[in-house]
Predicted model as a PDB file, atoms N, CA, C, CB and O in Angstrom, pLDDT in the B-factor column:
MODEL        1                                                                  
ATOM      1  N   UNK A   1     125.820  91.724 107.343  1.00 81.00           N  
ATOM      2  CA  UNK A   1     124.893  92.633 106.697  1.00 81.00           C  
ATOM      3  C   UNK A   1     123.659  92.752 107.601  1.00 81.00           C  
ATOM      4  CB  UNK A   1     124.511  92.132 105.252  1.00 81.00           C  
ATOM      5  O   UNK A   1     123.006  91.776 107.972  1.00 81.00           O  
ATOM      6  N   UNK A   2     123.420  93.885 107.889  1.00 92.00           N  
ATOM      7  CA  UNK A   2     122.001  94.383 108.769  1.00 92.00           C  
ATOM      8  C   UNK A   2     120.656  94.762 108.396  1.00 92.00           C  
ATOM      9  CB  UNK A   2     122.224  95.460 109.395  1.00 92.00           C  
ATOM     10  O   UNK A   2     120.490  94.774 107.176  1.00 92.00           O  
ATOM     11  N   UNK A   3     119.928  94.988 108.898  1.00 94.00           N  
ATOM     12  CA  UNK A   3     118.953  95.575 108.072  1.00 94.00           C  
ATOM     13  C   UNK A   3     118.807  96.744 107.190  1.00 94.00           C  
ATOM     14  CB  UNK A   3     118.217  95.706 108.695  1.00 94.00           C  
ATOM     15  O   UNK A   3     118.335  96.870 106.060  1.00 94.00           O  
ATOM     16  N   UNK A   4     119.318  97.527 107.986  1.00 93.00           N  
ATOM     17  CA  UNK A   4     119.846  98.997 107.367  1.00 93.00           C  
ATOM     18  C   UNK A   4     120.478  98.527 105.887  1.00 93.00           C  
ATOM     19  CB  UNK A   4     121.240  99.858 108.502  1.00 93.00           C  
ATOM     20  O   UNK A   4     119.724  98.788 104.949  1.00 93.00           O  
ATOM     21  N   UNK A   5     121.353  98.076 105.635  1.00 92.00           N  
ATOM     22  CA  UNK A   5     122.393  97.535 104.645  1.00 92.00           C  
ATOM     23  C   UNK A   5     121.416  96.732 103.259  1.00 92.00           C  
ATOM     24  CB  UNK A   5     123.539  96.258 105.626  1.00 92.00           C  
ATOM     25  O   UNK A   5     121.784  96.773 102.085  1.00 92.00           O  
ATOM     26  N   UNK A   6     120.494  96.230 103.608  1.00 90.00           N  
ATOM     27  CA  UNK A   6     119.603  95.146 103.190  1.00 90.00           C  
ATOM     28  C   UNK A   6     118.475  96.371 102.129  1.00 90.00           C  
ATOM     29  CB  UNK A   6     118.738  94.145 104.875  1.00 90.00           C  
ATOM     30  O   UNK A   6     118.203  96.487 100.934  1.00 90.00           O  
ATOM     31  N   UNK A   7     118.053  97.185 103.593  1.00 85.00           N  
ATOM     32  CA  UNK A   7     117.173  98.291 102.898  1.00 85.00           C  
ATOM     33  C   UNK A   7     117.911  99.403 101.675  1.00 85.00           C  
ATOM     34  CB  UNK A   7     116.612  99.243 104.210  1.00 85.00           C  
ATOM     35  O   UNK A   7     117.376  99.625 100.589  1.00 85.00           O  
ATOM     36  N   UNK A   8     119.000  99.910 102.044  1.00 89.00           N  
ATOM     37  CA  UNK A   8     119.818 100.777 101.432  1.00 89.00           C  
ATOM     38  C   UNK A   8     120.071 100.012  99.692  1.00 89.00           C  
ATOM     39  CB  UNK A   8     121.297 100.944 102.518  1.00 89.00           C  
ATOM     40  O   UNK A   8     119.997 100.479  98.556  1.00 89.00           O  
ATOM     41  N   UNK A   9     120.365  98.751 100.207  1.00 89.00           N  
ATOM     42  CA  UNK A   9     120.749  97.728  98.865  1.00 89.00           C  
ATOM     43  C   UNK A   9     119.277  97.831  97.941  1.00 89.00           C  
ATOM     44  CB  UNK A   9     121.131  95.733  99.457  1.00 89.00           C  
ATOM     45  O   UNK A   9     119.274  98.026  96.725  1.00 89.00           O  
ATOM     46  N   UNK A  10     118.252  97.689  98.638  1.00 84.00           N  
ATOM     47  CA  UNK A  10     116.898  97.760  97.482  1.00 84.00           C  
ATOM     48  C   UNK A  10     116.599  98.944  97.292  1.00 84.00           C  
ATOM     49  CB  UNK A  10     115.500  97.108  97.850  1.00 84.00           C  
ATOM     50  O   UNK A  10     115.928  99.003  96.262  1.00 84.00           O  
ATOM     51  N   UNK A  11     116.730  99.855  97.707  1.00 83.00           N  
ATOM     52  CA  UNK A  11     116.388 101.157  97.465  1.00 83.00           C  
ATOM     53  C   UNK A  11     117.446 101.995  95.916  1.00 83.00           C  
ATOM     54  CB  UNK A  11     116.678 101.900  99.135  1.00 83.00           C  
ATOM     55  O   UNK A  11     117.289 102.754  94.960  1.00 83.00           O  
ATOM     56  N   UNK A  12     118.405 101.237  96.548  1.00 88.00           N  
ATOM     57  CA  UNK A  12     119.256 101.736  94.723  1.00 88.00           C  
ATOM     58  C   UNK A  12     119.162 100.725  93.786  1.00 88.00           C  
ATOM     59  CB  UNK A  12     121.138 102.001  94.668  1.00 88.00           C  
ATOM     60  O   UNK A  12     119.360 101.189  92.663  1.00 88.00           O  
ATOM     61  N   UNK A  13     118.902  99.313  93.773  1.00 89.00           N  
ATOM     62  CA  UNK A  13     118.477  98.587  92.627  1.00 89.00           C  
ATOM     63  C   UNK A  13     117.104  98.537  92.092  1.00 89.00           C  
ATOM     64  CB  UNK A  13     118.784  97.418  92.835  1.00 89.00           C  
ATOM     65  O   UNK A  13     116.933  97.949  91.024  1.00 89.00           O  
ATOM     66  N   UNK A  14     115.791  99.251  92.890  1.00 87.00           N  
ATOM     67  CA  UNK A  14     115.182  98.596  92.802  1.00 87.00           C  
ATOM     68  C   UNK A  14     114.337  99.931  93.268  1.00 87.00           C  
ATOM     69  CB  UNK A  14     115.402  97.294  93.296  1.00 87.00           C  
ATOM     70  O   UNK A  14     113.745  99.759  94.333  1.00 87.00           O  
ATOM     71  N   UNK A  15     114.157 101.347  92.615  1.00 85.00           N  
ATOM     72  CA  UNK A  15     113.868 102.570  92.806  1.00 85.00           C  
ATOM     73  C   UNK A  15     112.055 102.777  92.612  1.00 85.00           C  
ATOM     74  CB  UNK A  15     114.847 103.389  91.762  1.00 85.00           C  
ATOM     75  O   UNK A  15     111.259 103.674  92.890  1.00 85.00           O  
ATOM     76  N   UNK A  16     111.963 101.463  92.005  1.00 88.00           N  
ATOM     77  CA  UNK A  16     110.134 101.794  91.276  1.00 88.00           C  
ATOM     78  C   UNK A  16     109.066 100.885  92.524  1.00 88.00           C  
ATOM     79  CB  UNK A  16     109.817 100.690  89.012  1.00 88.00           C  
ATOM     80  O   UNK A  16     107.837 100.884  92.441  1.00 88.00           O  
ATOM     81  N   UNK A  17     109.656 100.339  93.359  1.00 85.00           N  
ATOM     82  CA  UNK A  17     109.467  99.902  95.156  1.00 85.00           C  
ATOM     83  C   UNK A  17     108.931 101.160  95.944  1.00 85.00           C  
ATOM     84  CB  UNK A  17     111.169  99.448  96.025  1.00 85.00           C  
ATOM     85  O   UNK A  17     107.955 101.305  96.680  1.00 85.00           O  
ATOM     86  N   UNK A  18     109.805 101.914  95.572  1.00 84.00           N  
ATOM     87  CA  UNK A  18     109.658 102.744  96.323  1.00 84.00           C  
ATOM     88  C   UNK A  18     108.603 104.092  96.142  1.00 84.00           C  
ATOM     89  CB  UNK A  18     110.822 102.964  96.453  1.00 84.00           C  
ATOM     90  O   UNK A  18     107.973 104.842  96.887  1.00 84.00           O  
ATOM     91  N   UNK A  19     108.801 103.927  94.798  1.00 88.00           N  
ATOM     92  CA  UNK A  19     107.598 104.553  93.832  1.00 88.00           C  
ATOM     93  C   UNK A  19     106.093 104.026  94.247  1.00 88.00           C  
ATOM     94  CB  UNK A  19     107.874 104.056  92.140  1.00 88.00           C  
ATOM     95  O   UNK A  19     105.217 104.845  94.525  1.00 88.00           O  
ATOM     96  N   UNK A  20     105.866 102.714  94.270  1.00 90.00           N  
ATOM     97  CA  UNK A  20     104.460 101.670  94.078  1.00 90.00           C  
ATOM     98  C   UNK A  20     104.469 102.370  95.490  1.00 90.00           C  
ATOM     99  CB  UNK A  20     104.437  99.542  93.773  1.00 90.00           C  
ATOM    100  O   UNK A  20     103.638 103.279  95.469  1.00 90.00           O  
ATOM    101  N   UNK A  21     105.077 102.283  96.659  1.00 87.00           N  
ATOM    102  CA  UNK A  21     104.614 102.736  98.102  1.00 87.00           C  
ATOM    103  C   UNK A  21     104.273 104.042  98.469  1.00 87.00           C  
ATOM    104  CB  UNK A  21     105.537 102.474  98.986  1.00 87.00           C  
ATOM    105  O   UNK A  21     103.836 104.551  99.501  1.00 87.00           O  
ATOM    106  N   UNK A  22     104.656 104.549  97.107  1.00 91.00           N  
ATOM    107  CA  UNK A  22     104.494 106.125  97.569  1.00 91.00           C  
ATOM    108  C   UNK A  22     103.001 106.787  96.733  1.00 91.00           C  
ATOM    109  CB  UNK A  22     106.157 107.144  96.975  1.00 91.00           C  
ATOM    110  O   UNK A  22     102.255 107.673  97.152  1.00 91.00           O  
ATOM    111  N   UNK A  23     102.874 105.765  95.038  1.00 94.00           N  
ATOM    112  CA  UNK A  23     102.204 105.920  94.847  1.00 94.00           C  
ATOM    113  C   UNK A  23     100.499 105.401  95.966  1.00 94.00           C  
ATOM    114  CB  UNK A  23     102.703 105.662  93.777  1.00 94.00           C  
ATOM    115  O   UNK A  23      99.449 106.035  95.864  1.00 94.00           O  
ATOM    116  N   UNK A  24     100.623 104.548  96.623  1.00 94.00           N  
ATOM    117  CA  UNK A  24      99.645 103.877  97.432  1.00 94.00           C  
ATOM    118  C   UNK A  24      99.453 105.161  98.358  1.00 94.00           C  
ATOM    119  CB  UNK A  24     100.160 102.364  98.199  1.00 94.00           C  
ATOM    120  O   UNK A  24      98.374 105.748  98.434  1.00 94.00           O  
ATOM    121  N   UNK A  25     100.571 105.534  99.038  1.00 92.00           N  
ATOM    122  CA  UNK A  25     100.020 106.791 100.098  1.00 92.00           C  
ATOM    123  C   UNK A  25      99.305 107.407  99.207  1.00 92.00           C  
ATOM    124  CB  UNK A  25     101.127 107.900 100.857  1.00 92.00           C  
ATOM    125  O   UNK A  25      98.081 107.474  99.320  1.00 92.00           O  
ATOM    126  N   UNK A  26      99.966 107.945  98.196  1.00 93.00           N  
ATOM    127  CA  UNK A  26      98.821 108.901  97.398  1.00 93.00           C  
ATOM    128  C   UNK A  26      96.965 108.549  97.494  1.00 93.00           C  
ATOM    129  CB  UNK A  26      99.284 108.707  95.624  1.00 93.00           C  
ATOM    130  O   UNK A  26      96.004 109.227  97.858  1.00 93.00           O  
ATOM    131  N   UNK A  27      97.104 107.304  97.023  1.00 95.00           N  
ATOM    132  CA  UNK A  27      96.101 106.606  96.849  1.00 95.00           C  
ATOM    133  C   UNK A  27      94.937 107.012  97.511  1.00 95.00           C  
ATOM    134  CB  UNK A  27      96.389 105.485  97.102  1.00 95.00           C  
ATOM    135  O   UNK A  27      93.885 107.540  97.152  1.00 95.00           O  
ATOM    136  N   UNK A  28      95.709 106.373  99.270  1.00 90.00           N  
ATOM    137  CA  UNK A  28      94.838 106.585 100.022  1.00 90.00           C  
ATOM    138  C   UNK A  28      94.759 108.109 100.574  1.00 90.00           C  
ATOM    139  CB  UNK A  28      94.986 105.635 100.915  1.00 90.00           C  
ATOM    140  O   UNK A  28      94.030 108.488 101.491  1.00 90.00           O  
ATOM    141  N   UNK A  29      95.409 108.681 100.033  1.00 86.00           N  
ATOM    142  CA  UNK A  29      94.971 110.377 100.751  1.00 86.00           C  
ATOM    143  C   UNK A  29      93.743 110.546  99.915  1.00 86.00           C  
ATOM    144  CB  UNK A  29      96.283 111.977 100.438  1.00 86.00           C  
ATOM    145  O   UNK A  29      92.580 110.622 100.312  1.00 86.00           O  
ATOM    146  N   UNK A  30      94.133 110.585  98.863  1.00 90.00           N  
ATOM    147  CA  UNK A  30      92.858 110.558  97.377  1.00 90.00           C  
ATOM    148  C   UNK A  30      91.300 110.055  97.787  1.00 90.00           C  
ATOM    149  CB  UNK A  30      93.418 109.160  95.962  1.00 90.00           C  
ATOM    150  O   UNK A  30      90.224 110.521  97.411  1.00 90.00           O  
ATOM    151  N   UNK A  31      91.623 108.764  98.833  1.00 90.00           N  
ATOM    152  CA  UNK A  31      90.353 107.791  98.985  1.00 90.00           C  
ATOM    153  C   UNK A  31      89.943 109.090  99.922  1.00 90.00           C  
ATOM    154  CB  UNK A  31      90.500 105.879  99.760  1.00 90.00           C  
ATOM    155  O   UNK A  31      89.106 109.909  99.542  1.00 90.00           O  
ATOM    156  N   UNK A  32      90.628 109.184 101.187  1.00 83.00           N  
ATOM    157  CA  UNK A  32      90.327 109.706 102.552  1.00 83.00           C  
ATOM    158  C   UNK A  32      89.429 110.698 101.823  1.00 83.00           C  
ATOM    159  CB  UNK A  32      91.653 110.309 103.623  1.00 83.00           C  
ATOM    160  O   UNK A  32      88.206 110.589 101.728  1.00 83.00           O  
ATOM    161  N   UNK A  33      90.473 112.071 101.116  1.00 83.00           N  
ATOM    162  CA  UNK A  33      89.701 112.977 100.442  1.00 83.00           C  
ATOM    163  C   UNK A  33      88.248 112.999  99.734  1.00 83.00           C  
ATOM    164  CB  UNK A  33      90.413 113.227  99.683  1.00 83.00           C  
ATOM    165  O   UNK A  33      87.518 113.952 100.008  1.00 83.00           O  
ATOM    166  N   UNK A  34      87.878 112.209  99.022  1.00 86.00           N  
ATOM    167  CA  UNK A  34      87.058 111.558  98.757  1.00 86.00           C  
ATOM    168  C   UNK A  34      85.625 111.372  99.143  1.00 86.00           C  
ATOM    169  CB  UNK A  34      87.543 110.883  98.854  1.00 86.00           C  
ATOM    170  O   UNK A  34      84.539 111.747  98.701  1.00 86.00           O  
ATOM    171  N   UNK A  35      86.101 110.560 100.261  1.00 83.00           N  
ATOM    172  CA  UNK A  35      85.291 110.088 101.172  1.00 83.00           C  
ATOM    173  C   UNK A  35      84.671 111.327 102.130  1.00 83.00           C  
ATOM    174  CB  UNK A  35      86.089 109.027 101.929  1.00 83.00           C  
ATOM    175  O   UNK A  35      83.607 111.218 102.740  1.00 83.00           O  
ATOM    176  N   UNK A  36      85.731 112.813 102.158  1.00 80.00           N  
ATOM    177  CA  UNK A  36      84.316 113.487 102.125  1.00 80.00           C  
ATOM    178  C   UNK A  36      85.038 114.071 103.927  1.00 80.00           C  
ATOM    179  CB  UNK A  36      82.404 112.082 101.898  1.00 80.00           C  
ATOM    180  O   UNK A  36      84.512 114.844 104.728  1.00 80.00           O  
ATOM    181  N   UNK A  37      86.387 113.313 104.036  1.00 79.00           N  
ATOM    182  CA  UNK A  37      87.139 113.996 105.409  1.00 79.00           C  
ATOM    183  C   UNK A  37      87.541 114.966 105.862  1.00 79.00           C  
ATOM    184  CB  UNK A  37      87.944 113.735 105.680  1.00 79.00           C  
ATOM    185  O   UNK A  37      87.993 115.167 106.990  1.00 79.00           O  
ATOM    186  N   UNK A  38      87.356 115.915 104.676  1.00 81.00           N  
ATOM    187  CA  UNK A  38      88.168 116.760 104.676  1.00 81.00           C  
ATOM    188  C   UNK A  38      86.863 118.313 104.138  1.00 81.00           C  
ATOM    189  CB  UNK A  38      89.599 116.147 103.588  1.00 81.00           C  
ATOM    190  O   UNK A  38      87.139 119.411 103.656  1.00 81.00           O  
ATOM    191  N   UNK A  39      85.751 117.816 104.440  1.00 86.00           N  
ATOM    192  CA  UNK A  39      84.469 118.636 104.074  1.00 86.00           C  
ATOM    193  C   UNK A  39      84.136 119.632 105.159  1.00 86.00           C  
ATOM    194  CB  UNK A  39      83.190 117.682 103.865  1.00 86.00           C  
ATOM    195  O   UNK A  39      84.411 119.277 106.305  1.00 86.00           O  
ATOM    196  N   UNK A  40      83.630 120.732 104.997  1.00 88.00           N  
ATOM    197  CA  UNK A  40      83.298 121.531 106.288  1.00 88.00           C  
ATOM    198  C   UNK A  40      81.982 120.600 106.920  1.00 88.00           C  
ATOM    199  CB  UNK A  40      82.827 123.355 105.887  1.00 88.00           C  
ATOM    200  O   UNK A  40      81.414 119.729 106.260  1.00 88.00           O  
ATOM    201  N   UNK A  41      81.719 120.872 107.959  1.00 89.00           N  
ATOM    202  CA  UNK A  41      80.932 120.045 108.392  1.00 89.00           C  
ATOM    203  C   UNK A  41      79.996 121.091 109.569  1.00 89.00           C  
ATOM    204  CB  UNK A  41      81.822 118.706 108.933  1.00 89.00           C  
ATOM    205  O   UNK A  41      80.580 121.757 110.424  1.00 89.00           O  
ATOM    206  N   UNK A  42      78.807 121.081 109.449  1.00 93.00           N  
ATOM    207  CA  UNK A  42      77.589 122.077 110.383  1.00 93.00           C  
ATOM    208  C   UNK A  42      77.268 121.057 111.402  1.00 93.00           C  
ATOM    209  CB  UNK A  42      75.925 122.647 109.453  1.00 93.00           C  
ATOM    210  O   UNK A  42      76.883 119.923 111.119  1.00 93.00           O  
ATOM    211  N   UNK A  43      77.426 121.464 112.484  1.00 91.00           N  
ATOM    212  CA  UNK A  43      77.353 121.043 113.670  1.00 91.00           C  
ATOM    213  C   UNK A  43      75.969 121.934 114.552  1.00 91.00           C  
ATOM    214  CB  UNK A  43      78.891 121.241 114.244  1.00 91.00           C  
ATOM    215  O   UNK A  43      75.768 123.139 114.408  1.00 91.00           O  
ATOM    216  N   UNK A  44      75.424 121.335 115.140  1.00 94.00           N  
ATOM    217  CA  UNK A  44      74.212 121.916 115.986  1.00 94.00           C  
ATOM    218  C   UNK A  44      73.787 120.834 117.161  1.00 94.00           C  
ATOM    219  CB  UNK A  44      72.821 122.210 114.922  1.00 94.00           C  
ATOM    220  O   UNK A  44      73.877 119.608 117.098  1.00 94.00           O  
ATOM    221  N   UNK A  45      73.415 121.450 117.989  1.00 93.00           N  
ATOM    222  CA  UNK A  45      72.535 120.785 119.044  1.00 93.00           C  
ATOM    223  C   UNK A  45      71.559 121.414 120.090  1.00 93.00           C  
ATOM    224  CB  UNK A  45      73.355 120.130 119.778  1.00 93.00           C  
ATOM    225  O   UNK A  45      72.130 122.438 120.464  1.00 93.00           O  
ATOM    226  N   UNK A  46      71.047 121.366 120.370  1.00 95.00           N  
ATOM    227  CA  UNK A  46      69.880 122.241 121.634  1.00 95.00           C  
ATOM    228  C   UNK A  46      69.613 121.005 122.688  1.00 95.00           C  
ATOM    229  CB  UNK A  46      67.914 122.885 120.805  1.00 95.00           C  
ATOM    230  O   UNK A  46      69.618 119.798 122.446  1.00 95.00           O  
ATOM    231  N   UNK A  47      69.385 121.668 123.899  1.00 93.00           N  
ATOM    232  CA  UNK A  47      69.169 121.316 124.920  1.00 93.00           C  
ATOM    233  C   UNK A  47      67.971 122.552 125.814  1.00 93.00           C  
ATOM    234  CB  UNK A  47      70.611 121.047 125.418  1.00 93.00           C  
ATOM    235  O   UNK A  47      67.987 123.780 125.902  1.00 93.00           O  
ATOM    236  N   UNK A  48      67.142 121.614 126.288  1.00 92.00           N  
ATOM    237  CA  UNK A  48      65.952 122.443 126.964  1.00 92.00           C  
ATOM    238  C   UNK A  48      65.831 121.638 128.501  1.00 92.00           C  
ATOM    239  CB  UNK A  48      64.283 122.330 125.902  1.00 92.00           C  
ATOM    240  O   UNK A  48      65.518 120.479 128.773  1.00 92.00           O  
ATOM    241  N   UNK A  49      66.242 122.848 129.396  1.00 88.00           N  
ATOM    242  CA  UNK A  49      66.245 121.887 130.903  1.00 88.00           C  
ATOM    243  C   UNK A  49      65.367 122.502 131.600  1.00 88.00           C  
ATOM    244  CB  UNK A  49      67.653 121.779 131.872  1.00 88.00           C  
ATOM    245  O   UNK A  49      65.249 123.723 131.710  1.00 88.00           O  
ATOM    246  N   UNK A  50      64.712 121.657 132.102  1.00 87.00           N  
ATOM    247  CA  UNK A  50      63.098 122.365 133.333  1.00 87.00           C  
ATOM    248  C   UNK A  50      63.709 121.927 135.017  1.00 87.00           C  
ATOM    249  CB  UNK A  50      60.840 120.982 132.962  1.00 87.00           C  
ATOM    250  O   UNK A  50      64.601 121.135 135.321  1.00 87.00           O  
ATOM    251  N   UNK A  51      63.003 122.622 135.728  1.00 82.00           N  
ATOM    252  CA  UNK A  51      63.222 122.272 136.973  1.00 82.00           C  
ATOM    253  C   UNK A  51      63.054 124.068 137.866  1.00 82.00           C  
ATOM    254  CB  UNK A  51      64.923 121.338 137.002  1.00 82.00           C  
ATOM    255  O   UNK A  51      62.241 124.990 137.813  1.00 82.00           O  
ATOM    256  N   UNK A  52      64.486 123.752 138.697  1.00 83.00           N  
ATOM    257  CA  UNK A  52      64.282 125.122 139.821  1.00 83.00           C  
ATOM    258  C   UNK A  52      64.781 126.271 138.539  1.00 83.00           C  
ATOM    259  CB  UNK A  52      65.672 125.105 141.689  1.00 83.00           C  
ATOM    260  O   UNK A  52      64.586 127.458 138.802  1.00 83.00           O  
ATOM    261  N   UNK A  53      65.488 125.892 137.017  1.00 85.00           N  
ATOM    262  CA  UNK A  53      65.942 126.769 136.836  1.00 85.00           C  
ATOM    263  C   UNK A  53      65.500 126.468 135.249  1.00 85.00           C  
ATOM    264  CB  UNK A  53      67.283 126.963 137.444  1.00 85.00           C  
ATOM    265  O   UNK A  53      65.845 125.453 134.643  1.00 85.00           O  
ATOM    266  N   UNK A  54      64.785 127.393 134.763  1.00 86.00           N  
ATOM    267  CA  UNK A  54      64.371 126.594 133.230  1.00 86.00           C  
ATOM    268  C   UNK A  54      65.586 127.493 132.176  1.00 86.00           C  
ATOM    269  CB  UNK A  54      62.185 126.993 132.580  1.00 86.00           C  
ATOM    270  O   UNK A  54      65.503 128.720 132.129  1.00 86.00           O  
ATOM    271  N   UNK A  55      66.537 126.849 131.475  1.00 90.00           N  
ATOM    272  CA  UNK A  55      67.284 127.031 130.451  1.00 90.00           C  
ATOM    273  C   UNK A  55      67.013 126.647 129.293  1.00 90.00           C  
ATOM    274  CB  UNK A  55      68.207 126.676 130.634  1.00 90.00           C  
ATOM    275  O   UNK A  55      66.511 125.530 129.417  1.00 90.00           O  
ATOM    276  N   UNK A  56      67.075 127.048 127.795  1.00 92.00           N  
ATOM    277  CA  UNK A  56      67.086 126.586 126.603  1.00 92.00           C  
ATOM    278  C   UNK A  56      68.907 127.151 126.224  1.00 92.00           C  
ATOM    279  CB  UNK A  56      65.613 127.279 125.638  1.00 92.00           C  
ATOM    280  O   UNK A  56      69.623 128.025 126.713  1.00 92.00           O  
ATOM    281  N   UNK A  57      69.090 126.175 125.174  1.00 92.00           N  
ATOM    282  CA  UNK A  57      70.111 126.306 124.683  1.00 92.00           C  
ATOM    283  C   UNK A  57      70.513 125.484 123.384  1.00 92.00           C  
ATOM    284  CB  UNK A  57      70.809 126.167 125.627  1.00 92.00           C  
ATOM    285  O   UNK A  57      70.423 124.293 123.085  1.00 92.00           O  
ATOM    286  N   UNK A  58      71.027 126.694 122.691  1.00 93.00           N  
ATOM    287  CA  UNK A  58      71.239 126.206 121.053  1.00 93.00           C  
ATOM    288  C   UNK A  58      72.642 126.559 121.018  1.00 93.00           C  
ATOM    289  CB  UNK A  58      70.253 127.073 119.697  1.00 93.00           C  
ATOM    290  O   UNK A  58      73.197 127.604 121.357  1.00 93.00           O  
ATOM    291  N   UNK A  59      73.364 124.891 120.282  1.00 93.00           N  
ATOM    292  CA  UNK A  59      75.029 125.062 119.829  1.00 93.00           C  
ATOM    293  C   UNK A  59      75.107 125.046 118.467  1.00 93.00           C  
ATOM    294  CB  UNK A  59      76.073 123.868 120.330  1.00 93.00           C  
ATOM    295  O   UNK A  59      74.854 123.961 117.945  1.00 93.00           O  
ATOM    296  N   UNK A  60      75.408 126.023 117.702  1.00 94.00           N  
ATOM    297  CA  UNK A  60      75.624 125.792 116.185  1.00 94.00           C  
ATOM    298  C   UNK A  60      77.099 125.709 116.062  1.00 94.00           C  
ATOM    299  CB  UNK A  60      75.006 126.994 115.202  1.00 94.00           C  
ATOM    300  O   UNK A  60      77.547 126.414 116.966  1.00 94.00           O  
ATOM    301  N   UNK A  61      78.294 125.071 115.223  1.00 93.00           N  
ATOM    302  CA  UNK A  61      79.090 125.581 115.070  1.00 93.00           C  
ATOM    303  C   UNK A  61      79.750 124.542 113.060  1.00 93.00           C  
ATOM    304  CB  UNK A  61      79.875 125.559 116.749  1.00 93.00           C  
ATOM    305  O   UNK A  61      79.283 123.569 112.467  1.00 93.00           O  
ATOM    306  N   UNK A  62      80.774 125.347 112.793  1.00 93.00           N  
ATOM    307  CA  UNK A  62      81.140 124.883 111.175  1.00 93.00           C  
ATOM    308  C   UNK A  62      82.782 124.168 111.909  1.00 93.00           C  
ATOM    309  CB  UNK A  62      81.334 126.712 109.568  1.00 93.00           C  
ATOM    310  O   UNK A  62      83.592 124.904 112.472  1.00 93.00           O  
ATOM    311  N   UNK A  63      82.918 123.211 111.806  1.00 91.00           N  
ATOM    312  CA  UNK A  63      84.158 122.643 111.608  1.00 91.00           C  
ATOM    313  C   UNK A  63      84.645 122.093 110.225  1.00 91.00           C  
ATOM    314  CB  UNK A  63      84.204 121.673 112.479  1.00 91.00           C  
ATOM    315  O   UNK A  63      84.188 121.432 109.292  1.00 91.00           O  
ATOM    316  N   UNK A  64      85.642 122.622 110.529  1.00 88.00           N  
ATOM    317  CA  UNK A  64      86.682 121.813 109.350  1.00 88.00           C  
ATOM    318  C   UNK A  64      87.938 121.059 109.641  1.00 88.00           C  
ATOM    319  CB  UNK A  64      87.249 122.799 108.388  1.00 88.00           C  
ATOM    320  O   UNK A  64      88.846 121.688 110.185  1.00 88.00           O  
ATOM    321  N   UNK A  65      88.120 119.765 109.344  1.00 84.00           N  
ATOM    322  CA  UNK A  65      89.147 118.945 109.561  1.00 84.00           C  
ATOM    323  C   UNK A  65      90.246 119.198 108.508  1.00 84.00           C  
ATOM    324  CB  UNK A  65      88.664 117.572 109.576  1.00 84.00           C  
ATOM    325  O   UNK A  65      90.211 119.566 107.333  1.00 84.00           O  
ATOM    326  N   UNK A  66      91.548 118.760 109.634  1.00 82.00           N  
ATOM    327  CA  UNK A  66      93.025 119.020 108.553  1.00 82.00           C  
ATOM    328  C   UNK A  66      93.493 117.988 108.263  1.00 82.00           C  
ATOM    329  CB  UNK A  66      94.306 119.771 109.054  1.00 82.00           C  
ATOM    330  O   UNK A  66      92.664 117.142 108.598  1.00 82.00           O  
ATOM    331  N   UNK A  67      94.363 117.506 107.821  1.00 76.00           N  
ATOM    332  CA  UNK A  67      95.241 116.784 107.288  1.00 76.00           C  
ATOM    333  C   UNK A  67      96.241 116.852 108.620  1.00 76.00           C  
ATOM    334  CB  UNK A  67      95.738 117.328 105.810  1.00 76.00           C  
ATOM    335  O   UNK A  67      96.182 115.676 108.980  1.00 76.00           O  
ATOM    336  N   UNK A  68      96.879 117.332 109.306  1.00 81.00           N  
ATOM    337  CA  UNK A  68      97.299 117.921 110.043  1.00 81.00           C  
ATOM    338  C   UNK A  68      97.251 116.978 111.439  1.00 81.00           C  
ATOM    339  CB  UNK A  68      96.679 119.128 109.922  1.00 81.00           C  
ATOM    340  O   UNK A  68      97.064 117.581 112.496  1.00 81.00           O  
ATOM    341  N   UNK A  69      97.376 115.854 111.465  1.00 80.00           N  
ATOM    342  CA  UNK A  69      97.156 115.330 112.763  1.00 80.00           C  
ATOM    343  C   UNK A  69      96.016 114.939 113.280  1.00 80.00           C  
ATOM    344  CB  UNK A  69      97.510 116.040 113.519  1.00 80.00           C  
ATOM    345  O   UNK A  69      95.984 114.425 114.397  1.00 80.00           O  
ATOM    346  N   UNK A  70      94.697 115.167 112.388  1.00 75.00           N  
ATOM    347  CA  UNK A  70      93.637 114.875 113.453  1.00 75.00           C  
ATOM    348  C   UNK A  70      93.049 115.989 113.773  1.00 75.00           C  
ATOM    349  CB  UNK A  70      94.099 114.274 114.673  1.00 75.00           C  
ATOM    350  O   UNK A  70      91.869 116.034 114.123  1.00 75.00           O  
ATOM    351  N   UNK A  71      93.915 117.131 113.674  1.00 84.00           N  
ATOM    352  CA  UNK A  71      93.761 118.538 114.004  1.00 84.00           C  
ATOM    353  C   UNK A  71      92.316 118.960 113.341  1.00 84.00           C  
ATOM    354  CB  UNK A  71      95.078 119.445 113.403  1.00 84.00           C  
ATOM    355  O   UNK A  71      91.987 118.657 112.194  1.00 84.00           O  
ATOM    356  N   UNK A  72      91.624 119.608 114.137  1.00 85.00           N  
ATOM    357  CA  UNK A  72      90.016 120.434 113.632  1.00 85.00           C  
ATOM    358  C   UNK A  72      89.694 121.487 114.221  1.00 85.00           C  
ATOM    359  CB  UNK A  72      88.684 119.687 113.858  1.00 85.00           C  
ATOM    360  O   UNK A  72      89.551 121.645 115.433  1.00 85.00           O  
ATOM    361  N   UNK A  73      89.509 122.617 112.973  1.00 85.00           N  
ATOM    362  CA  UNK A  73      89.345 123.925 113.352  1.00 85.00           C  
ATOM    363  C   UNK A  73      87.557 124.129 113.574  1.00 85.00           C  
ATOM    364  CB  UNK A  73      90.095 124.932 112.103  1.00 85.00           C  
ATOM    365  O   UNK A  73      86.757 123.333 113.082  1.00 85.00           O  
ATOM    366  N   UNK A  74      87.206 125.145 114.267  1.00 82.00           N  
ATOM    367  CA  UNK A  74      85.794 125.214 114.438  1.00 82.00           C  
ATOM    368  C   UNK A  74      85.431 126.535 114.897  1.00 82.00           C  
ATOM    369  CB  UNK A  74      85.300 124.197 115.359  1.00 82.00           C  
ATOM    370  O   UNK A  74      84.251 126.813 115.110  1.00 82.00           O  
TER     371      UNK A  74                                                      
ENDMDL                                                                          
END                                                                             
């Protein structure tokens, strides 16, 4: 008997295992969500450079994070 065989065996006696683990992912998507990960988010910065060439410069931008890998639109 292998592992495979071992897993397959608890998965049909023992169906509410598999439930408690799935309920937990939930869980933590719920927390992540929550916590505010998944919020648009205002982004800005300026920079003012002196010398041979004087520049100002302003970055505004709105991102929003996905679920998606990490993935962030902006």
């Amino acid at each position: 008997m292998d592992l495979d065989d071992v897993l397959a065996s608890v998965d049909r006696h023992f169906p509410l295992l598999f439930a408690i683990a799935e309920e937990r992912n939930i869980a933590a998507g719920q927390r992540l969500a929550a916590e505010g990960a998944f919020d648009l988010n205002l982004r800005s910065r300026g920079t003012v450079q002196d010398g041979s060439f004087t520049n100002q410069r302003f970055d505004l931008a709105l991102e929003q994070a996905t679920a998606l890998y990490g993935i962030s639109f902006f």
